[in-house]
Gaussian input, Z-matrix of N, CA and C with variables (Angstrom, degrees):
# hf/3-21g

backbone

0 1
 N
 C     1     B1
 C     2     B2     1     A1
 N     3     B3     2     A2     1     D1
 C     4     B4     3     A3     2     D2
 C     5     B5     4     A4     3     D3
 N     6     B6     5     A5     4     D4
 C     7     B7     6     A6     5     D5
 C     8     B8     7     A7     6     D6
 N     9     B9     8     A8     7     D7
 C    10    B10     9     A9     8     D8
 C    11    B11    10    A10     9     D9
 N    12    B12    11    A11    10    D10
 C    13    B13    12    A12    11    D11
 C    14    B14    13    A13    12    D12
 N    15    B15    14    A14    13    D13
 C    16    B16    15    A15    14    D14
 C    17    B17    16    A16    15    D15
 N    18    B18    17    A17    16    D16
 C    19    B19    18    A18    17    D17
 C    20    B20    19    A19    18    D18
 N    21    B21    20    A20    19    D19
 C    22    B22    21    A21    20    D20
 C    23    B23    22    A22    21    D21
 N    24    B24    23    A23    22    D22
 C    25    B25    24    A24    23    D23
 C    26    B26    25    A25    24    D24
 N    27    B27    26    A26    25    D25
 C    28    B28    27    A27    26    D26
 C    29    B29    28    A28    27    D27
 N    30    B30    29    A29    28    D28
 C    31    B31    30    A30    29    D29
 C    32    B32    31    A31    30    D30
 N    33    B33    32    A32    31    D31
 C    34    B34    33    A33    32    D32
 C    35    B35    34    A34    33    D33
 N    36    B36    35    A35    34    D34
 C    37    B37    36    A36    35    D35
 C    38    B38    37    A37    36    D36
 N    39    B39    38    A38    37    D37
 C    40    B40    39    A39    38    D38
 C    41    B41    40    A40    39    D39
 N    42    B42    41    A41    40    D40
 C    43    B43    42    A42    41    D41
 C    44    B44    43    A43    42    D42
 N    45    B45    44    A44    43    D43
 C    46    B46    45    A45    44    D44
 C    47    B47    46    A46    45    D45
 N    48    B48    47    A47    46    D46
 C    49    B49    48    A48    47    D47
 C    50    B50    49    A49    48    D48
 N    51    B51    50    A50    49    D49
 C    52    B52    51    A51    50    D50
 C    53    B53    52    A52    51    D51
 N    54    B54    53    A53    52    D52
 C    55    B55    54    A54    53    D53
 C    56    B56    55    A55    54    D54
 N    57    B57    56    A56    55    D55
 C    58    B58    57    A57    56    D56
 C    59    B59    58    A58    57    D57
 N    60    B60    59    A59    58    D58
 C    61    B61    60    A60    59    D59
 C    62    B62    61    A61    60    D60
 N    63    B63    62    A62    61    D61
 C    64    B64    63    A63    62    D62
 C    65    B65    64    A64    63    D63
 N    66    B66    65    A65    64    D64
 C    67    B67    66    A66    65    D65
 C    68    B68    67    A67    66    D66
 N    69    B69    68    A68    67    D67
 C    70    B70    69    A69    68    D68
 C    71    B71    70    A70    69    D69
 N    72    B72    71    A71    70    D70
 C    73    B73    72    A72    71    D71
 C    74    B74    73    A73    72    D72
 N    75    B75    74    A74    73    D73
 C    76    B76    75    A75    74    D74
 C    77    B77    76    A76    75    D75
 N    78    B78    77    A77    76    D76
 C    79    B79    78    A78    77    D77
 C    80    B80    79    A79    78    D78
 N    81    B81    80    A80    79    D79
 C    82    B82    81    A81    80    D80
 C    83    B83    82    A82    81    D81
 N    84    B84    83    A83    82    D82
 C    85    B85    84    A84    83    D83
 C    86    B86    85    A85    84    D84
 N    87    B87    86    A86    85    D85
 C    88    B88    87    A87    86    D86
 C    89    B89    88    A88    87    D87
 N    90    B90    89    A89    88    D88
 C    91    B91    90    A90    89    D89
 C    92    B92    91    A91    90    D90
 N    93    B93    92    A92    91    D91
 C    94    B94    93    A93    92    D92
 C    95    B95    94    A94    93    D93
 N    96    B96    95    A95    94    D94
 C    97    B97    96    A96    95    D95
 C    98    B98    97    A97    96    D96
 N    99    B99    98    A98    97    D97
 C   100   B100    99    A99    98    D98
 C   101   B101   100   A100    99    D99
 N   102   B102   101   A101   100   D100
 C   103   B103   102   A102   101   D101
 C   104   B104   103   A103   102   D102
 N   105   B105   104   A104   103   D103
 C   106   B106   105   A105   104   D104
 C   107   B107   106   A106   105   D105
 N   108   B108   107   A107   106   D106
 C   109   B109   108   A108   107   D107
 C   110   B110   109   A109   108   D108
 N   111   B111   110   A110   109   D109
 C   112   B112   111   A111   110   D110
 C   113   B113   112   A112   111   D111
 N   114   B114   113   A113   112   D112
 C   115   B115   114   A114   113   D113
 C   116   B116   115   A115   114   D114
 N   117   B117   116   A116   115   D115
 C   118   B118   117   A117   116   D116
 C   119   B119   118   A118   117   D117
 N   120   B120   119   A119   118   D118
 C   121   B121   120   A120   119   D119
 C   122   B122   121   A121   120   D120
 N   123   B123   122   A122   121   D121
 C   124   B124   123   A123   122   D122
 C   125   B125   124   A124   123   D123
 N   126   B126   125   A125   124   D124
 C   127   B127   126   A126   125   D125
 C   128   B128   127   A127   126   D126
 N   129   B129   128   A128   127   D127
 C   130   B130   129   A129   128   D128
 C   131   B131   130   A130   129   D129
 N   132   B132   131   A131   130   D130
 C   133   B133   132   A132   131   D131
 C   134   B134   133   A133   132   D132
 N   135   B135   134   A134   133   D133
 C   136   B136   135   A135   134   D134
 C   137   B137   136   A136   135   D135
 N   138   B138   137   A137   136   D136
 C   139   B139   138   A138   137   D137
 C   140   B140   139   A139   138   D138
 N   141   B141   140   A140   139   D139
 C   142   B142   141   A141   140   D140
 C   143   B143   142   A142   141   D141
 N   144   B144   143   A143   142   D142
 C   145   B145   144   A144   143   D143
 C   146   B146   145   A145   144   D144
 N   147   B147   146   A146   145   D145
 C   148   B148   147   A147   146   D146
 C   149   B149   148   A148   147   D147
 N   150   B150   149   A149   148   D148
 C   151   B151   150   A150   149   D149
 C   152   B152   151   A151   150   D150
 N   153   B153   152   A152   151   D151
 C   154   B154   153   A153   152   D152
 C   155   B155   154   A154   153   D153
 N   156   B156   155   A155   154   D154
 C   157   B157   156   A156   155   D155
 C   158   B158   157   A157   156   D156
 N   159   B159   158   A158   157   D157
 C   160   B160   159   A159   158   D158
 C   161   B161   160   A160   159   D159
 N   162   B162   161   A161   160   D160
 C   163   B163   162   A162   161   D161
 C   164   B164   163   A163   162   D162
 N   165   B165   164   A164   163   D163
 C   166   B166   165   A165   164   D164
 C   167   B167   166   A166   165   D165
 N   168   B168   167   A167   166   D166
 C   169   B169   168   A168   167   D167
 C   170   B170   169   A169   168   D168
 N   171   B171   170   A170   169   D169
 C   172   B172   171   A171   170   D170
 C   173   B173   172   A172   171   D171
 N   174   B174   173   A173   172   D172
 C   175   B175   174   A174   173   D173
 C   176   B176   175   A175   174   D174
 N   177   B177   176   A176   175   D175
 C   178   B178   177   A177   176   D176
 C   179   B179   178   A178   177   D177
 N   180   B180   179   A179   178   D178
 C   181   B181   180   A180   179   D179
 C   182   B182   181   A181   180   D180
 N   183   B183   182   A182   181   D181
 C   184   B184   183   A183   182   D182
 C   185   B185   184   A184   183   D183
 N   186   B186   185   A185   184   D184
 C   187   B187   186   A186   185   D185
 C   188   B188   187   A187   186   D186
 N   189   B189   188   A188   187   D187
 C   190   B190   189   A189   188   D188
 C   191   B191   190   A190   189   D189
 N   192   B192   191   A191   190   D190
 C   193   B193   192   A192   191   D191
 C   194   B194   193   A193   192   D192
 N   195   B195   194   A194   193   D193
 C   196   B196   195   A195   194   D194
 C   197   B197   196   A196   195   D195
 N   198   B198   197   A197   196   D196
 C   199   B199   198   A198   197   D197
 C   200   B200   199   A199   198   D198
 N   201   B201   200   A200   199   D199
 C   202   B202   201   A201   200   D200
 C   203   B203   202   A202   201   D201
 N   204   B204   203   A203   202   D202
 C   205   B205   204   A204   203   D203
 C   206   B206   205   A205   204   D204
 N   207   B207   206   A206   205   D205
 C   208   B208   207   A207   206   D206
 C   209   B209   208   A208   207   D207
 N   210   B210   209   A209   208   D208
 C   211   B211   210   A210   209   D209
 C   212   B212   211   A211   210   D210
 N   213   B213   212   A212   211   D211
 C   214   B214   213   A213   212   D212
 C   215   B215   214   A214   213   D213
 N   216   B216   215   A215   214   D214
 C   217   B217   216   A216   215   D215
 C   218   B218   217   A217   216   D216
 N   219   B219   218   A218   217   D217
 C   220   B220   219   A219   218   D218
 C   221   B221   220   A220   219   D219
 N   222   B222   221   A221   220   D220
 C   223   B223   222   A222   221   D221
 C   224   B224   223   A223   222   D222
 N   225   B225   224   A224   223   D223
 C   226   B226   225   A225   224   D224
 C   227   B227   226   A226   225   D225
 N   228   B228   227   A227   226   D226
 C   229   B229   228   A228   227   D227
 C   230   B230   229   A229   228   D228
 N   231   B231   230   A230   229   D229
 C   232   B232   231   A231   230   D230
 C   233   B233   232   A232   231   D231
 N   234   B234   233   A233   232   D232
 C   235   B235   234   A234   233   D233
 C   236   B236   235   A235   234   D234
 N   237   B237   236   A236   235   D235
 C   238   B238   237   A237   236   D236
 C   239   B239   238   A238   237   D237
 N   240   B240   239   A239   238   D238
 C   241   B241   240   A240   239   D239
 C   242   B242   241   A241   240   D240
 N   243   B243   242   A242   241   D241
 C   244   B244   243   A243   242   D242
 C   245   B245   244   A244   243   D243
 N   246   B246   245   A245   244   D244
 C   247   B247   246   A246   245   D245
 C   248   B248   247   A247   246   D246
 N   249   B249   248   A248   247   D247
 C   250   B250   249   A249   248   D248
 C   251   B251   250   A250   249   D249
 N   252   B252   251   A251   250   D250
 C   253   B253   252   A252   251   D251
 C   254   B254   253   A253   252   D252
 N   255   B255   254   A254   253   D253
 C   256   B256   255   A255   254   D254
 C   257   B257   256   A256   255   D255
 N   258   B258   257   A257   256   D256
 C   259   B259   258   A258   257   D257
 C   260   B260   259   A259   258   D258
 N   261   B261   260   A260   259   D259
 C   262   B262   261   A261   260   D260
 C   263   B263   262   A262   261   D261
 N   264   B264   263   A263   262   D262
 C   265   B265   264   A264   263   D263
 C   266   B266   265   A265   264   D264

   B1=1.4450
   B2=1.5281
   B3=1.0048
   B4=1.5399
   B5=1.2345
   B6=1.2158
   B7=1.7647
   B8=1.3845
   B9=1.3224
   B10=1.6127
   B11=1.5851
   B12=1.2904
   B13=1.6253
   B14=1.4356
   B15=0.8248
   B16=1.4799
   B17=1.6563
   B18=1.1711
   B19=1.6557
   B20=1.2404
   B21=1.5396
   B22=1.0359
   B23=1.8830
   B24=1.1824
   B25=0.8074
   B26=1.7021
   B27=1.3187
   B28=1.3091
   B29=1.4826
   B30=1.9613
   B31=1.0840
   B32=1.1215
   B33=1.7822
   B34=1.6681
   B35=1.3836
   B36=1.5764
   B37=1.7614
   B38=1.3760
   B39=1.4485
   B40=1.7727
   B41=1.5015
   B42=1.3909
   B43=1.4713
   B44=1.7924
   B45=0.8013
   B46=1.8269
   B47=1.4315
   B48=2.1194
   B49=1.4078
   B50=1.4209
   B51=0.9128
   B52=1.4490
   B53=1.5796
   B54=1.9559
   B55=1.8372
   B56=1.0447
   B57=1.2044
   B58=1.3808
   B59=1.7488
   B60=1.1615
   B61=1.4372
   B62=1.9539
   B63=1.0925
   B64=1.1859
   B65=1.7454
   B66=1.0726
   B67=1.4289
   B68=1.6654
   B69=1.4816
   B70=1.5614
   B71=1.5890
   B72=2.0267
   B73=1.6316
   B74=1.5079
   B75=1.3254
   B76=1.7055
   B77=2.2880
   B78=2.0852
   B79=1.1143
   B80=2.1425
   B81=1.3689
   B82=1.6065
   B83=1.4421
   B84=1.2197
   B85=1.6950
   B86=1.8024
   B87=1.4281
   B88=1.6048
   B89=1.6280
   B90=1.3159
   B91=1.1116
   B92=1.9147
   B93=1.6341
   B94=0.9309
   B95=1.6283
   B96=1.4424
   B97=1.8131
   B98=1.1785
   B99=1.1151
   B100=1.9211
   B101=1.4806
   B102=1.4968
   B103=1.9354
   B104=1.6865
   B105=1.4960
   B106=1.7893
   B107=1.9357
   B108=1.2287
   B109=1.3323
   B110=1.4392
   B111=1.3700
   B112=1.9048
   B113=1.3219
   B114=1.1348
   B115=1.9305
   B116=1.5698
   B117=1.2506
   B118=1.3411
   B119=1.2421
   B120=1.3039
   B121=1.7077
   B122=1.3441
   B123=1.2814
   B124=1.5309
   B125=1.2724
   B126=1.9304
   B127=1.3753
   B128=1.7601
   B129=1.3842
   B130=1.1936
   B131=1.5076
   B132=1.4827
   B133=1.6487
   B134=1.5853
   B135=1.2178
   B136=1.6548
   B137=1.0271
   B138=1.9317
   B139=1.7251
   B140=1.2370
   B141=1.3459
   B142=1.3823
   B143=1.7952
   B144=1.3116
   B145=1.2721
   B146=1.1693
   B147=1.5929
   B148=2.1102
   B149=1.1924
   B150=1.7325
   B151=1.1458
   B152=1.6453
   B153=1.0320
   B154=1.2326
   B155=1.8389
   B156=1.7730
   B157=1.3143
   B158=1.7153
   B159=1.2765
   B160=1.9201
   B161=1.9068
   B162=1.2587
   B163=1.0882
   B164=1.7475
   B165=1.0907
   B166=1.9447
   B167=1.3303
   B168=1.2391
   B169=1.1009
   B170=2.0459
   B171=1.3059
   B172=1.6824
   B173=1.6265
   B174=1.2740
   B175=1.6507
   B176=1.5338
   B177=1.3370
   B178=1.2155
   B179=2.2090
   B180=1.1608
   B181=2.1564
   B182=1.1540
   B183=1.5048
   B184=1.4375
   B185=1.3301
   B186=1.6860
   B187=1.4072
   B188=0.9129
   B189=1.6990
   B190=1.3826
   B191=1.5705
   B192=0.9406
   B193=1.5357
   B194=1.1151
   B195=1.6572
   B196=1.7012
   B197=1.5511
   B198=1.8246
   B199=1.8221
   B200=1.5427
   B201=1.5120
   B202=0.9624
   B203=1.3716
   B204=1.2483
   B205=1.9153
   B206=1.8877
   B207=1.7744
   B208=1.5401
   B209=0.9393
   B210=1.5423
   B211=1.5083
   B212=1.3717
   B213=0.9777
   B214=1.6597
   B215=1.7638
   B216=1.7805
   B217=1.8049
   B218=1.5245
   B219=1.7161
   B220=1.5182
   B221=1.7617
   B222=1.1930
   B223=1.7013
   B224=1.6605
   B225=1.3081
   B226=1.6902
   B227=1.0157
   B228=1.6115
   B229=1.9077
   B230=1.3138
   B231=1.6600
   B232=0.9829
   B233=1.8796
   B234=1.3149
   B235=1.6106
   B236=1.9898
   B237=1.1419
   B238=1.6014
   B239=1.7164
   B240=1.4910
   B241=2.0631
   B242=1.4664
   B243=1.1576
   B244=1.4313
   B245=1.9666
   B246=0.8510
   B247=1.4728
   B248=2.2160
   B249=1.1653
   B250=1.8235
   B251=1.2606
   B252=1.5624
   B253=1.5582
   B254=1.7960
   B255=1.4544
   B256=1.4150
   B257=1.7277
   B258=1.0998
   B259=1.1265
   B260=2.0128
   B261=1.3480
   B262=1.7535
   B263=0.9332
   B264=1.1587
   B265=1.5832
   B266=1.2245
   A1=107.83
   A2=129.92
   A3=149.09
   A4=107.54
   A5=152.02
   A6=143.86
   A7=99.48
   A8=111.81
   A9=119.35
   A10=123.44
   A11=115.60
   A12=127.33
   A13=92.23
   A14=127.13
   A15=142.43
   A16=106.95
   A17=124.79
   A18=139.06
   A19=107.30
   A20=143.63
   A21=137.77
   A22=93.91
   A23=133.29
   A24=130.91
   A25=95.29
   A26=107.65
   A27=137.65
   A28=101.28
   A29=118.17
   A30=129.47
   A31=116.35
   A32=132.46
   A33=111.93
   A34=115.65
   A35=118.35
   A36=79.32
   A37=87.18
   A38=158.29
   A39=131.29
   A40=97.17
   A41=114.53
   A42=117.97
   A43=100.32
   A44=114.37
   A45=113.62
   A46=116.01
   A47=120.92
   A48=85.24
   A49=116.63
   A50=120.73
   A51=128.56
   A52=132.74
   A53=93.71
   A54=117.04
   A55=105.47
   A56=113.95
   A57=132.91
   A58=101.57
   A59=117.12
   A60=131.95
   A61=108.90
   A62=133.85
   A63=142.94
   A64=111.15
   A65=113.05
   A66=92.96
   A67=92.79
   A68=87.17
   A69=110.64
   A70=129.48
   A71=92.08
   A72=77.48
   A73=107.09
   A74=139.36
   A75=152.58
   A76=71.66
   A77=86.08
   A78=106.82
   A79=82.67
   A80=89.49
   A81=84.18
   A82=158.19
   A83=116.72
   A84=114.51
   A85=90.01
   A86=90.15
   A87=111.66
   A88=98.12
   A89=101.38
   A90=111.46
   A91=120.47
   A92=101.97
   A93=82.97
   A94=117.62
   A95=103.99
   A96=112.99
   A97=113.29
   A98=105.82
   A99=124.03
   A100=85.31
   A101=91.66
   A102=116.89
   A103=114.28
   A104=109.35
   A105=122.53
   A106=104.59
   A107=121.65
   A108=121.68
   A109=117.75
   A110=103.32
   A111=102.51
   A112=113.41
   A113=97.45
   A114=124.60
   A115=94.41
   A116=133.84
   A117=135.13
   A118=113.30
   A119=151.76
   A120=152.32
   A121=92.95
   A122=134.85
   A123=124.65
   A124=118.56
   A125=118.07
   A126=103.56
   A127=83.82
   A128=145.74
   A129=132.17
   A130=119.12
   A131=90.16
   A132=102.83
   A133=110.96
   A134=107.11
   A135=98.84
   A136=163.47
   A137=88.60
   A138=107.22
   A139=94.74
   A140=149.02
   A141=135.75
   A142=96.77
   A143=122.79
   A144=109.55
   A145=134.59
   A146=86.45
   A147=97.36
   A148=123.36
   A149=122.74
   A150=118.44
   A151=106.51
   A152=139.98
   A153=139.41
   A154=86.47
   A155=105.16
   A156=113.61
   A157=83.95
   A158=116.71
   A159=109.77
   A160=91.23
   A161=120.78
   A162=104.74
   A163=113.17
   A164=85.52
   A165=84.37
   A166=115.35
   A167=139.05
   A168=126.37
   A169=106.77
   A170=87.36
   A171=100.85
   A172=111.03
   A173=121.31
   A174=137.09
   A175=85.16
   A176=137.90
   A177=117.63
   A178=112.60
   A179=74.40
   A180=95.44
   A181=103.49
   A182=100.71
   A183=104.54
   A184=136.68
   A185=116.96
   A186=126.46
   A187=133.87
   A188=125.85
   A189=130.40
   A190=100.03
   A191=138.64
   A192=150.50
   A193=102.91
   A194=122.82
   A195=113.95
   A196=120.51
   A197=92.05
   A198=99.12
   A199=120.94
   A200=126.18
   A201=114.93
   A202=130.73
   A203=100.91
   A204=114.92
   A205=117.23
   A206=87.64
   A207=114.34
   A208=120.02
   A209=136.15
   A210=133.44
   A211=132.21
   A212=96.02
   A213=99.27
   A214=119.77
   A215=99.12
   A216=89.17
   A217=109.14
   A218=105.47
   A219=97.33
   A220=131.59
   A221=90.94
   A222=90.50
   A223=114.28
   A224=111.52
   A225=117.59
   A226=146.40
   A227=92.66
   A228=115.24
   A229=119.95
   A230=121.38
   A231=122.35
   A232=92.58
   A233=106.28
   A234=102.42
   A235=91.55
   A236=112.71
   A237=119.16
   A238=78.91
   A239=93.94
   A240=117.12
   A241=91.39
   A242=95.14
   A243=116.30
   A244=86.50
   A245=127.73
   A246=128.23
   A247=88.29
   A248=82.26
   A249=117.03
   A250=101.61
   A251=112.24
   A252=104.96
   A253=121.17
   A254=106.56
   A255=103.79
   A256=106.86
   A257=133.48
   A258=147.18
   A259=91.68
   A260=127.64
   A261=124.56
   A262=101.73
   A263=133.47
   A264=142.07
   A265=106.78
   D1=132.11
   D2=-168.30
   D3=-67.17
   D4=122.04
   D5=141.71
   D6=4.95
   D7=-89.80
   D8=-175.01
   D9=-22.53
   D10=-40.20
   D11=-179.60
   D12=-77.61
   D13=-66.34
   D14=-162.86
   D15=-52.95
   D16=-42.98
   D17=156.53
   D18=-59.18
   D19=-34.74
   D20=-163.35
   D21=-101.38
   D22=-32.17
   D23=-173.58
   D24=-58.73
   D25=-79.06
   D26=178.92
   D27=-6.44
   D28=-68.55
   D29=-178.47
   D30=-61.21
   D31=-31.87
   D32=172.09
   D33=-79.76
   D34=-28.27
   D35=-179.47
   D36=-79.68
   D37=-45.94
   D38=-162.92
   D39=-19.24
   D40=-48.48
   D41=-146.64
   D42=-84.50
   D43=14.52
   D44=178.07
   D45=120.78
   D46=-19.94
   D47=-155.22
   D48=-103.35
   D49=174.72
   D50=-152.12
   D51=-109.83
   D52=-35.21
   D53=164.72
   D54=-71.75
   D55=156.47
   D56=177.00
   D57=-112.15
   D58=-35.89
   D59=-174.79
   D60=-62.62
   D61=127.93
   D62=175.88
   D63=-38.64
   D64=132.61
   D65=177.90
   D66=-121.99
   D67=144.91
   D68=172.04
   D69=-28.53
   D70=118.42
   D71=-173.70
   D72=-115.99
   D73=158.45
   D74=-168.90
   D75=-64.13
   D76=160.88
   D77=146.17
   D78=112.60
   D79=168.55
   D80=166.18
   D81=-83.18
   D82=145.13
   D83=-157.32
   D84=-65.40
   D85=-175.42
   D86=-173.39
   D87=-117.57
   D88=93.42
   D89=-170.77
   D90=-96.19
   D91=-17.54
   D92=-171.26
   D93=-98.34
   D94=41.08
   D95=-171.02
   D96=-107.79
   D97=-8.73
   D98=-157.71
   D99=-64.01
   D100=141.27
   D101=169.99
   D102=-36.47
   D103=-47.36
   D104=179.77
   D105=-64.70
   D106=-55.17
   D107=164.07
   D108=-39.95
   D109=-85.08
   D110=177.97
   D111=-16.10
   D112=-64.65
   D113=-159.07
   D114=-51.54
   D115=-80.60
   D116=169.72
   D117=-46.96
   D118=-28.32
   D119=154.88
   D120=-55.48
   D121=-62.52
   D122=-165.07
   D123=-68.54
   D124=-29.86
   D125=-168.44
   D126=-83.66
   D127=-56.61
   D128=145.41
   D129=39.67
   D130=-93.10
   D131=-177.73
   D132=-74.69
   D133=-25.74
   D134=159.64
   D135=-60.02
   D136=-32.31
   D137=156.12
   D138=-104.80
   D139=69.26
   D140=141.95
   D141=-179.64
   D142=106.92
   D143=174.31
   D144=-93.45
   D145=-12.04
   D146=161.40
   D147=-83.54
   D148=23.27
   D149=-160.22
   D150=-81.03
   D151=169.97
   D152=-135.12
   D153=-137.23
   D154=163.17
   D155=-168.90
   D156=-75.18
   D157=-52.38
   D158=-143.19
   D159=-80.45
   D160=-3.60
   D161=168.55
   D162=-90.15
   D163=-31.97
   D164=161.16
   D165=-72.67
   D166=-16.95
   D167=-175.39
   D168=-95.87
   D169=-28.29
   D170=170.03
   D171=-52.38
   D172=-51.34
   D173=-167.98
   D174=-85.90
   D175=-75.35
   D176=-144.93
   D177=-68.06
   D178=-21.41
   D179=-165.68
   D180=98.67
   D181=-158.24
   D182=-152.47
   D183=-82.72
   D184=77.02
   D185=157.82
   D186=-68.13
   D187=163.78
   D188=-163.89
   D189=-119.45
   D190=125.85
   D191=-166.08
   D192=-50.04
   D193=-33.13
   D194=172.18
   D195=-53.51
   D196=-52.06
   D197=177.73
   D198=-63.62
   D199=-17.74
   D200=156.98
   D201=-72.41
   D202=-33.69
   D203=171.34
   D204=-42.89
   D205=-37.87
   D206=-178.63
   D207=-79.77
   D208=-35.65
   D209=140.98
   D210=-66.23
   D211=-23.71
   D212=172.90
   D213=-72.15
   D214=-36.23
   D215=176.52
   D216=-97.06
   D217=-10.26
   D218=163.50
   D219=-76.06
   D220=-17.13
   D221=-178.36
   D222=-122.39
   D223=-19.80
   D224=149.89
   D225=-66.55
   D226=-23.46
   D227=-173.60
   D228=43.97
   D229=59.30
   D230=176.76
   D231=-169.49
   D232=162.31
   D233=-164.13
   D234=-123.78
   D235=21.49
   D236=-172.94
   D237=-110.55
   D238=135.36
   D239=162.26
   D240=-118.82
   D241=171.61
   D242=-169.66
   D243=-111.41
   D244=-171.45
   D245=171.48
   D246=154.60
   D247=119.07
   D248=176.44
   D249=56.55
   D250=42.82
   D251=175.71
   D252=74.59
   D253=2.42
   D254=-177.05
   D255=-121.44
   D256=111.23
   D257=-136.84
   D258=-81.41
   D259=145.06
   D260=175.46
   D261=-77.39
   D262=143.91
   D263=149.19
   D264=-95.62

């Protein structure tokens, strides 16, 4: 954690607050991690291992290539996609 965070921390509770827990911020949830997603991405890539990002994004709706990037090295454990059947190096 940086000085800077650590000063800013410092200064909100000075200033009263009291949670320690993040409080809720505007803008959009992270939707595409949810337990029901994975689960269908994994059986997905399970029956088909050449399956392609935009065809996953076709079946699941509308994801953004980051959030798949984000489930994919969180629940694959590996940061390589496959995309047209030809594996990244």
């Amino acid at each position: 954690m940086s000085k800077q965070m650590v000063r800013r921390w410092c200064r909100t509770f000075s200033d009263g607050r009291q949670q320690v827990e993040d409080i809720p911020r505007a803008g959009r949830t992270r939707t595409a991690t949810t337990d029901a997603n994975v689960g269908k991405m994994d059986d997905m890539i399970r029956a088909n291992r050449r399956i392609t990002i935009d065809e996953i994004a076709k079946e699941l709706g509308k994801l953004y290539m980051s959030e798949l990037k984000i489930s994919s090295t969180t629940f694959f454990d590996t940061e390589k996609c496959q995309h047209d059947g030809c594996p990244d190096n």
